[in-house]
Every structure is written in structure tokens, then in C-alpha cells.
C-alpha positions in Angstrom: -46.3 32.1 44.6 -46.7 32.7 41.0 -45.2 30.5 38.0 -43.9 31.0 35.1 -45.9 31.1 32.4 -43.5 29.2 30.1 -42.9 26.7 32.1 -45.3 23.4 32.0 -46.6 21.1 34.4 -43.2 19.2 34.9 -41.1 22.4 35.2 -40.1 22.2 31.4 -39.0 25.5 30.4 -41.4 25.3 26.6 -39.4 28.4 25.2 -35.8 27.0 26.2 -36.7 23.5 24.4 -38.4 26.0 21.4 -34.5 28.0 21.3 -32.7 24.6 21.5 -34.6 22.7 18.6 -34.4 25.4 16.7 -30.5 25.7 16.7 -29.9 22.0 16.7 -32.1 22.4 13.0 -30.1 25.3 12.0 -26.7 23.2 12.5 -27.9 20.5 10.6 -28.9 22.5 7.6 -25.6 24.0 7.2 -23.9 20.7 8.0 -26.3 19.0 5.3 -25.7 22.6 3.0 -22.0 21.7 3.0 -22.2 17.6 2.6 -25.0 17.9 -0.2 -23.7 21.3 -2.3 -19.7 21.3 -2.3 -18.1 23.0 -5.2 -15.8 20.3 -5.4 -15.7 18.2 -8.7 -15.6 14.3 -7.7 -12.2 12.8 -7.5 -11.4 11.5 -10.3 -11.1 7.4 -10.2 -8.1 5.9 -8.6 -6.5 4.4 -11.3 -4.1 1.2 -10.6 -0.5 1.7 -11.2 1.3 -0.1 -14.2 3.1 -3.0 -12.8 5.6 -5.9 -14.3 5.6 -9.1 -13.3 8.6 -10.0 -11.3 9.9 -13.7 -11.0 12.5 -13.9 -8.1 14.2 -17.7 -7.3 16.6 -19.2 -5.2 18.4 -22.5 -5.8 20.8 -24.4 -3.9 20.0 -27.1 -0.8 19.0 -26.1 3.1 17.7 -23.1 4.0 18.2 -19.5 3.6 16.9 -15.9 4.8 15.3 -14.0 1.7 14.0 -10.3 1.5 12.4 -9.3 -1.9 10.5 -6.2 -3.2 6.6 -6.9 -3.2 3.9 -5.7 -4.7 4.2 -2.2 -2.3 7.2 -1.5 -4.0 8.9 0.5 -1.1 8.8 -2.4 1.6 10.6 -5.6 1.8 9.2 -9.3 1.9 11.6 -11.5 4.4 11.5 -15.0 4.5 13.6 -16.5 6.8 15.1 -20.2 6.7 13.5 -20.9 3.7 13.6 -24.2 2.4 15.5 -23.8 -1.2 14.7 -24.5 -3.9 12.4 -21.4 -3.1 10.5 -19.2 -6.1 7.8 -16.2 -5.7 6.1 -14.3 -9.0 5.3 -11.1 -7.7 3.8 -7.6 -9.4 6.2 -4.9 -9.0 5.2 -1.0 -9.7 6.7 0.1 -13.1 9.6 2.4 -12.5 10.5 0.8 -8.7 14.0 -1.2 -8.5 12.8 -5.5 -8.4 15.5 -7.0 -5.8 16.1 -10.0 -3.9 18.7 -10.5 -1.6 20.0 -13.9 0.1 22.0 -14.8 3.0 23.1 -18.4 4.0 23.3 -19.6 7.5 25.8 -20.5 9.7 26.1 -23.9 7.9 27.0 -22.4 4.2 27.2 -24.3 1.4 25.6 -22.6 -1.8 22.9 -21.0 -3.4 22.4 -18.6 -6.1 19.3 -16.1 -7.2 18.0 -15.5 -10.3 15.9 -12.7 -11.5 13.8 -12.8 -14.7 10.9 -9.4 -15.6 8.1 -10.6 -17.5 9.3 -13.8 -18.0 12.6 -12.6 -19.4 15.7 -13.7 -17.4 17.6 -10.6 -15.8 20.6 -11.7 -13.5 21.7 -14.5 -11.7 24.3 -14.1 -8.7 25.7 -17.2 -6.7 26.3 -17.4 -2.8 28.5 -19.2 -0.9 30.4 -20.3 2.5 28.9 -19.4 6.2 26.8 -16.7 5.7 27.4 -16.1 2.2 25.5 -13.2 0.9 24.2 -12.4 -2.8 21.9 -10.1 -4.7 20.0 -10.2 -7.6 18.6 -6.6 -8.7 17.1 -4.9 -12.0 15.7 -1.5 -12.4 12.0 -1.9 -14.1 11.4 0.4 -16.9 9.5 3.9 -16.3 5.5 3.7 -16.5 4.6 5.0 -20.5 3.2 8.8 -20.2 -0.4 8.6 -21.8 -1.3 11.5 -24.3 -4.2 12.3 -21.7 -1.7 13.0 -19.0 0.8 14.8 -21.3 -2.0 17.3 -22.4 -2.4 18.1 -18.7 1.1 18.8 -17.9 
């Protein structure tokens, strides 16, 4: 019986190992080709967005449920039963609404939000009776358009 000459000792086929080293090379040049040599400019740096610093307060005595807009801008913070006097600074994305919204318990009494952008005092809204609801909103100003991105536009 004769053998293949390819073939070694072990029964290794020495021209199918030769065909698969090869194409497993090839692959990785073209996978390194495309990695190392895109056309592609970098991506610019993210650049942070303009934000305002947004003081939202409660006053009053006991407890109440609080939702404000945080720092994402499009999802609200809730806090609920929170001890009042309660008071969270916050950055807020420049052209977003700033809100905060309260709602006494069963309990009542009264409690009132205030709302103050960069320090400067906004609105203030009062609460009261069971489940007395208030809110205390302001729109913050658009971000300014740099010359750089007008000249793009």
C-alpha cells in the first residue's frame, strides 16, 4: 500500500496545513489593511455640551415625592418621601426645560418649590392639602452658536 507523499509521519496532510496558513495570513492582511489604512479622517473630539447650573428647592415640613430634570436633560430624578427642607444644584443642558415637580402625601399640609438658574431666582409655586401638587419650571436659554460652527453651516 502506497502513501501519500504529502502526508507526514502522523498522517498530517503538509500541503493542506501549507493552503490553510496561507489564507488565515491573507485574512489578516486585509483585516489589518482596513484597521491600519481607513480613509476616514479622526472624529473630531467630543466636545461637552454648554450647561447652566440649576438650583431646585423644596420647603415646607414632612415629606414629599420630588422629580427634577438632571444633568441628562431628557430623564427625570424622583425622590420619593423626602424629608423637606430638601435642595439639589444640578447642571442642566443649555436649551433643555429645568423643572421640578412636588406632590404631598396623604397627610398634606404645605410646601412650596423654588427655582433659581445660575444663582438667579426663577419661580416659586406653593403646595397644599392631601396630595397637593406644584411645579416649578423655566426654559434655559439656547446654547450661543460659535463663529466656527456658523462657518460650517
Amino acid at each position: 500500500m502506497k502513501i501519500a507523499e504529502s502526508r507526514d509521519d502522523r498522517g498530517i496532510n503538509r500541503k493542506g496545513v501549507a493552503v490553510a496558513a496561507a489564507s488565515l495570513l491573507a485574512c489578516g492582511g486585509f483585516v489589518a489593511y482596513g484597521v491600519l489604512s481607513s480613509d476616514d479622517a479622526p472624529a473630531a473630539p467630543r466636545q461637552a455640551a454648554p450647561v447652566a447650573s440649576v438650583t431646585y428647592a423644596v420647603l415646607g415640613e414632612g415629606t414629599a415625592d420630588i422629580s427634577y430634570r438632571g444633568p441628562s436633560g431628557a430623564k427625570a430624578t424622583v425622590v420619593t418621601n423626602a424629608r423637606l427642607p430638601w435642595k439639589k444644584t444640578v447642571s442642566v443642558p443649555l436649551g433643555a426645560s429645568s423643572i421640578v415637580n412636588v406632590t404631598l402625601g396623604e397627610k398634606g399640609g404645605t410646601a412650596s418649590c423654588t427655582l433659581a438658574v445660575r444663582g438667579k431666582h426663577i419661580q416659586r409655586a406653593t403646595a397644599t392639602g392631601a396630595f397637593g401638587r406644584t411645579t416649578c419650571s423655566s426654559e434655559l436659554p439656547a446654547p450661543a452658536v460659535s463663529a466656527a460652527s456658523e462657518e460650517a453651516a
